[in-house]
C-alpha positions as CSV (number, residue, x, y, z in Angstrom):
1,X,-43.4,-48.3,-73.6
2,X,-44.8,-45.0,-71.7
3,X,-41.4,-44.2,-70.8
4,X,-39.9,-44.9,-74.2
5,X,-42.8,-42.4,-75.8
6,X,-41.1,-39.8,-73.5
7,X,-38.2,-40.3,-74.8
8,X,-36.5,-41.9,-71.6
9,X,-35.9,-45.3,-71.9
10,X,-34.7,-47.6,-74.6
11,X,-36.8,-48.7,-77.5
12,X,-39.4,-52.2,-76.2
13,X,-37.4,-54.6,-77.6
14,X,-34.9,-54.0,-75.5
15,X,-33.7,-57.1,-72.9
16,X,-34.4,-56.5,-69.2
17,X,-31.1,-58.3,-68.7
18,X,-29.3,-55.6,-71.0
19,X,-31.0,-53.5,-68.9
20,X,-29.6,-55.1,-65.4
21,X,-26.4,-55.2,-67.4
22,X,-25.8,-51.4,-68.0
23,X,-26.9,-50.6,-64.6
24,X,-24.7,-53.0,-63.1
25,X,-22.1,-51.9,-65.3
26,X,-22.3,-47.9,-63.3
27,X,-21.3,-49.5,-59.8
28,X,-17.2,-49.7,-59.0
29,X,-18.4,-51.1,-55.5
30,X,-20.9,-52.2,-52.9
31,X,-22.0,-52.4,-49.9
32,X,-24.5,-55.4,-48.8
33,X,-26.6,-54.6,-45.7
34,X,-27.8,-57.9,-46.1
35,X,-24.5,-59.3,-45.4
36,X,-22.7,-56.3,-43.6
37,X,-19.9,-56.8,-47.1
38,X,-18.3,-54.0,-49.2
39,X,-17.6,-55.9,-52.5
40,X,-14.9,-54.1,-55.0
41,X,-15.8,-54.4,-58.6
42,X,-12.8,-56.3,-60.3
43,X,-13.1,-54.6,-63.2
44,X,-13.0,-51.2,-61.2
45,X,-9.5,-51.6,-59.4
46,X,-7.2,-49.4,-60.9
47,X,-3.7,-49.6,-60.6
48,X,-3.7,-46.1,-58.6
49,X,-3.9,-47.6,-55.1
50,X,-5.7,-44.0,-53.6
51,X,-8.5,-44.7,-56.0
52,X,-8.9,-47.7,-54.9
53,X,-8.4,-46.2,-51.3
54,X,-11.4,-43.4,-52.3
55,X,-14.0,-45.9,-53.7
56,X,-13.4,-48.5,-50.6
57,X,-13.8,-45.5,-48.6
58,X,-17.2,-45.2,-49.4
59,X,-18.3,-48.2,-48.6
60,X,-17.0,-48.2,-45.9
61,X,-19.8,-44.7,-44.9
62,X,-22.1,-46.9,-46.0
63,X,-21.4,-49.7,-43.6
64,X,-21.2,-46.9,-40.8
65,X,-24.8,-45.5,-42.1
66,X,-25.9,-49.5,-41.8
67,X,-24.6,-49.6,-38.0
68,X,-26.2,-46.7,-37.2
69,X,-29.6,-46.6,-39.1
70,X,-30.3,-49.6,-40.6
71,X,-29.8,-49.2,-44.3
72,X,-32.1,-51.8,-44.9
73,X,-35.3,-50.0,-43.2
74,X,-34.2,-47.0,-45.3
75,X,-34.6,-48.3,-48.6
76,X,-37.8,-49.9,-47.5
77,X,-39.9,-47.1,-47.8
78,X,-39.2,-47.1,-51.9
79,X,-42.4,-46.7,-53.6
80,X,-41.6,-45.1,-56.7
81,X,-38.6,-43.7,-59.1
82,X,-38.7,-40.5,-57.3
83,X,-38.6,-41.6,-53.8
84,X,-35.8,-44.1,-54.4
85,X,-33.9,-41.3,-55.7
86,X,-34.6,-39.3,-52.5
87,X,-34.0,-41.9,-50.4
88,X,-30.8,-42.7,-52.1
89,X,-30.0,-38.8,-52.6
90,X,-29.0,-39.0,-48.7
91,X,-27.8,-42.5,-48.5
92,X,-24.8,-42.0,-51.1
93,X,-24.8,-38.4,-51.0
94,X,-23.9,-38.4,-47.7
95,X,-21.0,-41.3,-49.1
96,X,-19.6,-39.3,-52.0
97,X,-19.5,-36.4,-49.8
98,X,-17.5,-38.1,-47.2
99,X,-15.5,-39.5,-49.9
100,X,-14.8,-35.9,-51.4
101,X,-13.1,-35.0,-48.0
102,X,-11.4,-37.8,-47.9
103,X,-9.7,-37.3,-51.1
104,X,-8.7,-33.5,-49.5
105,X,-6.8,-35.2,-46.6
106,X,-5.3,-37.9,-49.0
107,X,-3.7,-35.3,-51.2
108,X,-3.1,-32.7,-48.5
109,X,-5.2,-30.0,-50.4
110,X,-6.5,-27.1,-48.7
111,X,-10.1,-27.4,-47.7
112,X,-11.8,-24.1,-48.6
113,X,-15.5,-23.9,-49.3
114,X,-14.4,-22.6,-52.9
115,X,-12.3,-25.5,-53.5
116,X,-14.9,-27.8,-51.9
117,X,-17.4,-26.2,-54.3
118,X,-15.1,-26.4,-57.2
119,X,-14.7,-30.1,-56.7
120,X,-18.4,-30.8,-56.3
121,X,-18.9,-29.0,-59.4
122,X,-16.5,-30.8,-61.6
123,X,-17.8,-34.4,-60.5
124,X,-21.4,-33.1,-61.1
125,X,-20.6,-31.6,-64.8
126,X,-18.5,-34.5,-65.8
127,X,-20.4,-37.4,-64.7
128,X,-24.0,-35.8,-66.4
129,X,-22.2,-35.5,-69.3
130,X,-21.0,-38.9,-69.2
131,X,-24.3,-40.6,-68.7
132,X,-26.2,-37.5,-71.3
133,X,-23.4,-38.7,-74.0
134,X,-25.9,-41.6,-74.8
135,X,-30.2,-40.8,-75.2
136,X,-30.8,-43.9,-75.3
137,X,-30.1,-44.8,-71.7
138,X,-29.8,-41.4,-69.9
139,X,-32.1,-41.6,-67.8
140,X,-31.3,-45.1,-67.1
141,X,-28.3,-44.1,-66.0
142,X,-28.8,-40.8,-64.3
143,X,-31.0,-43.1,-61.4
144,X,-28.2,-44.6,-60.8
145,X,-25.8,-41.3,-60.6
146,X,-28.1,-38.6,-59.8
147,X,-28.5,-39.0,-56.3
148,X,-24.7,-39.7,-55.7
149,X,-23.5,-36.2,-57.7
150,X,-26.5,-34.6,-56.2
151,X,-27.3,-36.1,-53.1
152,X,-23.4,-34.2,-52.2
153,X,-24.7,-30.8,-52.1
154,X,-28.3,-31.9,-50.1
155,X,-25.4,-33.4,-47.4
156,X,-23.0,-30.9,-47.9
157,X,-26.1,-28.1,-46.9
158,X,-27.3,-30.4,-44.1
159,X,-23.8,-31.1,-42.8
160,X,-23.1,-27.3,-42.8
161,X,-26.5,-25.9,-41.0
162,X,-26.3,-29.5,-38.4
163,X,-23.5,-31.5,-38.4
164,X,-23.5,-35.2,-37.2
165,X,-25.9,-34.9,-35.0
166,X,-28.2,-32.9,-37.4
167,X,-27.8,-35.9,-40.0
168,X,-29.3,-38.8,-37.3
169,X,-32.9,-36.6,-37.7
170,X,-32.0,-36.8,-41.8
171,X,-32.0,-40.1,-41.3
172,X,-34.9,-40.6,-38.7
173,X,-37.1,-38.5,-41.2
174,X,-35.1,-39.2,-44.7
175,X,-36.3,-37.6,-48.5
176,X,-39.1,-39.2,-50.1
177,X,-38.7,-37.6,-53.3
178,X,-35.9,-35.6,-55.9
179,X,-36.6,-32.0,-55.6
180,X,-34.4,-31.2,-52.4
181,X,-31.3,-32.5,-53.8
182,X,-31.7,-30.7,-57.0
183,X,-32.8,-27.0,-54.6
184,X,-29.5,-27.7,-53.1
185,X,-27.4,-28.5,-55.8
186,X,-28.6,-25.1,-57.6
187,X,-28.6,-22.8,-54.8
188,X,-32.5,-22.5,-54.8
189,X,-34.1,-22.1,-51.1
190,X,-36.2,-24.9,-50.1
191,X,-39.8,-24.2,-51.5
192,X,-42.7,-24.3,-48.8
193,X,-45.3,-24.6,-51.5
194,X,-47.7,-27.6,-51.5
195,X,-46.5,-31.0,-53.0
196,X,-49.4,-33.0,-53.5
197,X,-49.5,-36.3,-52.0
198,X,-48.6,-39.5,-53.8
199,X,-50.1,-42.0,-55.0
200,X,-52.9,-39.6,-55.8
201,X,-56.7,-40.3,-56.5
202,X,-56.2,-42.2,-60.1
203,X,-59.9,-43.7,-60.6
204,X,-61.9,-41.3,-62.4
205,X,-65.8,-41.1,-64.2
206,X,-68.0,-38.6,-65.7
207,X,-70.5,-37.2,-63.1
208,X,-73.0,-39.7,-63.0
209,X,-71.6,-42.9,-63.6
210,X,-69.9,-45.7,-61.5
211,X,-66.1,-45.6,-61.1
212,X,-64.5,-47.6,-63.3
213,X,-63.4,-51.6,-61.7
214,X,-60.5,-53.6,-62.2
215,X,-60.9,-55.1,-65.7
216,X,-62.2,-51.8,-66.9
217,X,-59.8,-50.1,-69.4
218,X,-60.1,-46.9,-67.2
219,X,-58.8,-48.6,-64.3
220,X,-55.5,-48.4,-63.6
221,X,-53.0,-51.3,-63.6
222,X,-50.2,-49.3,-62.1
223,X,-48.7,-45.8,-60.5
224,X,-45.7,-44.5,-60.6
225,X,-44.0,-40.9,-59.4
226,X,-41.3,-39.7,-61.6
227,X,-40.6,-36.8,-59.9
228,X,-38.4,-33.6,-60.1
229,X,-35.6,-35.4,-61.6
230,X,-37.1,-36.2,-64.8
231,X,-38.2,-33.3,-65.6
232,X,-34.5,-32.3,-65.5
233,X,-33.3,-35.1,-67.4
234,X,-36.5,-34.4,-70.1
235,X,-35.2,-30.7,-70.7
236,X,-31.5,-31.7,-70.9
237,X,-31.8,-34.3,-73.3
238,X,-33.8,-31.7,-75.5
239,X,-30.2,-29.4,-74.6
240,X,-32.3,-26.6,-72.8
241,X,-30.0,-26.6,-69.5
242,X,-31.9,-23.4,-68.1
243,X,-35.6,-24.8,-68.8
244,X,-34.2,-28.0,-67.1
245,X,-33.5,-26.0,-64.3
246,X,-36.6,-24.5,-64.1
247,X,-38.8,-27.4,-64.3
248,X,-36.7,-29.4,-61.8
249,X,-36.7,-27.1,-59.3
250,X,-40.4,-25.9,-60.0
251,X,-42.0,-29.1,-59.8
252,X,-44.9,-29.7,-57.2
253,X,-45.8,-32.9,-57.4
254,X,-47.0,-36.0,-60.4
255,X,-47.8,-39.2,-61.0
256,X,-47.9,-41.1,-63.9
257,X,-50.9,-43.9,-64.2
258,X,-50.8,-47.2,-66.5
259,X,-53.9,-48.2,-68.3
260,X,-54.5,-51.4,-70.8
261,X,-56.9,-50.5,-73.5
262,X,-59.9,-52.8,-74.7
263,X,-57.6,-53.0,-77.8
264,X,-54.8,-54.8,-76.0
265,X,-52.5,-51.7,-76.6
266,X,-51.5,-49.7,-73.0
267,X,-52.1,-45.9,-72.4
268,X,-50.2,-43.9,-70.1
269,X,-51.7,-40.5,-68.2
270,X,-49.4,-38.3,-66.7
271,X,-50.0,-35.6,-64.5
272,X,-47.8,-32.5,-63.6
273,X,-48.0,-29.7,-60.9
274,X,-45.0,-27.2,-61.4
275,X,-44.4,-23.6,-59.8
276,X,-45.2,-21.4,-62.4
277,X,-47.3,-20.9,-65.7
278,X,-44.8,-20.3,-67.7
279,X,-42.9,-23.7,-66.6
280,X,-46.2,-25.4,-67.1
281,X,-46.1,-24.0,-70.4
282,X,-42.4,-25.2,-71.2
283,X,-43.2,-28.6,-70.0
284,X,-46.2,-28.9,-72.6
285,X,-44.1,-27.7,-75.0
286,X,-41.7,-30.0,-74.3
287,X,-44.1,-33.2,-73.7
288,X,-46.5,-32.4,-76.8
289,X,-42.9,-33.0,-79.2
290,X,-42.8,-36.5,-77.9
291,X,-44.5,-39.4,-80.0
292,X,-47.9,-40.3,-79.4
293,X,-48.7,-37.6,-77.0
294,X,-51.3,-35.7,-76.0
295,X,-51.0,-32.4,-73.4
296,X,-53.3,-30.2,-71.7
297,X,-52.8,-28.0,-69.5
298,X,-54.2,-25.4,-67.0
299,X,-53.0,-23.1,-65.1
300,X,-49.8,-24.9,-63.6
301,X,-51.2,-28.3,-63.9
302,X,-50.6,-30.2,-66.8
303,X,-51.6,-33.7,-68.0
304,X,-50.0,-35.5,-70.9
305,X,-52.1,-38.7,-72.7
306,X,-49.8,-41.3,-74.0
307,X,-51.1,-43.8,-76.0
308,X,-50.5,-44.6,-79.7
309,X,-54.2,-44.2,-80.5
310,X,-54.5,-41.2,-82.8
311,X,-57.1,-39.8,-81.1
312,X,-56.5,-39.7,-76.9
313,X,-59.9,-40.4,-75.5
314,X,-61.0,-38.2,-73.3
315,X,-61.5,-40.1,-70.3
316,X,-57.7,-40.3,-70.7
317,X,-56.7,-37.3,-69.6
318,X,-58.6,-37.5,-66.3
319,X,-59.8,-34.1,-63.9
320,X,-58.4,-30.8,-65.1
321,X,-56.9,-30.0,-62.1
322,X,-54.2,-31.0,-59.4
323,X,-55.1,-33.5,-56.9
């Protein structure tokens, strides 16, 4: 419901088996590191036998990433959307990329960083605009693509400043979050400023009073991180390609906390630390369009209060002020 208020997920009575079934519906193959197999989609063969070549390919990184790192202990660490899209961002970004020089060899094309770049490029722009084609599930689908037509250019950096042996500390120390893959793929400098830490203090009470307990409204039932990718994919779906720039590569950190009202309805509360005060003021803008939201901001923090109360309480919107 929170996510559908943002305008990123499908309306509530959506199935979560339509759900599984357009996600499942985005993979041509996979790779098992349960049971060391690379499974080719039936419905993906082509009758182009280098395509099929291309896509077996990748599996076949990804059972040379399982040898050597242990896929399995990678994908562990998952705690939220963004850091399964970090994570991820170096597991099949590193895949695509090798897949993208194996398509060089296989048609005996020149391998120039320009054409390299150029080929990047055109997967990136086609595929977003393939899975942006459709609202409804963009952002659905884009957790599924982003980190393979991003997570290229975080490899293709890493590859270029490291090599192999620079991508076994990658994996010893991998991403934990979207806003690298997204510095990378638009030629932004990795930021040293602070990203605050997630999950983030969340329990909250007026000076004076007891913290809130579990069966309190202003308790949280659950936290989430959505990271620098969607504020991307909130900008583009409004069609402002240079604000989603902005706000994906300015973010600093956020987490978004659920809440179930004395009413029985839910309340969401989510907070936002960007670069700038301007890009704080773009993502209000952007946030306080949405349905049955609330924003505040200040300085470059800003905290949006979801719920379809008409009037947000205020213990809703939480401290003022980044963690």
């Amino acid at each position: 419901m929170l996510l559908e208020w943002l305008g990123l997920a499908q309306p509530s009575d959506s199935s979560a088996e339509s759900t599984n079934q357009l996600v499942a519906s985005l993979y041509l193959a996979l790779y098992d590191p349960a049971t060391k197999q690379a499974t080719l989609i039936e419905d993906a063969r082509s009758e182009n036998a280098a395509s099929n070549d291309e896509v077996l390919f990748h599996e076949l990184v990804h059972a040379q990433q399982d040898a050597r790192y242990d896929l399995a202990s990678i994908l562990a660490g998952v705690n939220s959307v963004d850091s399964l899209i970090g994570r991820r961002s170096l597991v099949e970004g590193e895949a695509l990329f090798h897949q993208i020089l194996f398509d060089f060899g296989a048609l005996d094309m020149p391998l120039t960083a320009t054409n390299l770049q150029r080929a990047m490029e055109g997967l990136r722009s086609s595929e977003e605009a393939s899975w942006m084609a459709d609202p409804a599930t963009a952002w659905t689908r884009s957790l599924v693509l982003a980190s393979y037509v991003y997570g290229q250019f975080l490899v293709r950096d890493w590859w270029l400043q490291g090599g192999p042996e620079g991508m076994v500390a990658r994996f010893a120390d991998p991403p934990t979050e979207s806003l690298r893959m997204l510095e990378a793929a638009f030629a932004r400098e990795p930021t040293t400023d602070r990203i605050w830490a997630y999950p983030a203090a969340s329990i909250f009470a007026p000076a004076g009073q007891a913290l809130p307990v579990p069966g309190n409204e202003q308790y949280p039932l659950a936290v989430d991180r959505l990271g620098a990718w969607t504020l991307y994919v909130l900008a583009s779906l409004a069609g402002e390609d240079d604000v989603a720039r902005a706000l994906g590569t300015g973010w600093r950190g956020d987490e978004l906390d659920l809440f179930q009202l004395q009413d029985g309805g839910f309340a969401g509360r989510l907070r936002v630390s960007v670069d700038t005060v301007d890009n704080a003021n773009e993502l209000a803008r952007l946030l306080s369009a949405k349905l049955n939201v609330e924003v505040r901001t200040n300085g470059t923090f800003v905290v949006a209060a979801l719920t379809a109360q008409p009037a947000k309480p205020d213990w809703l919107f939480g401290p003022l002020e980044a963690p």
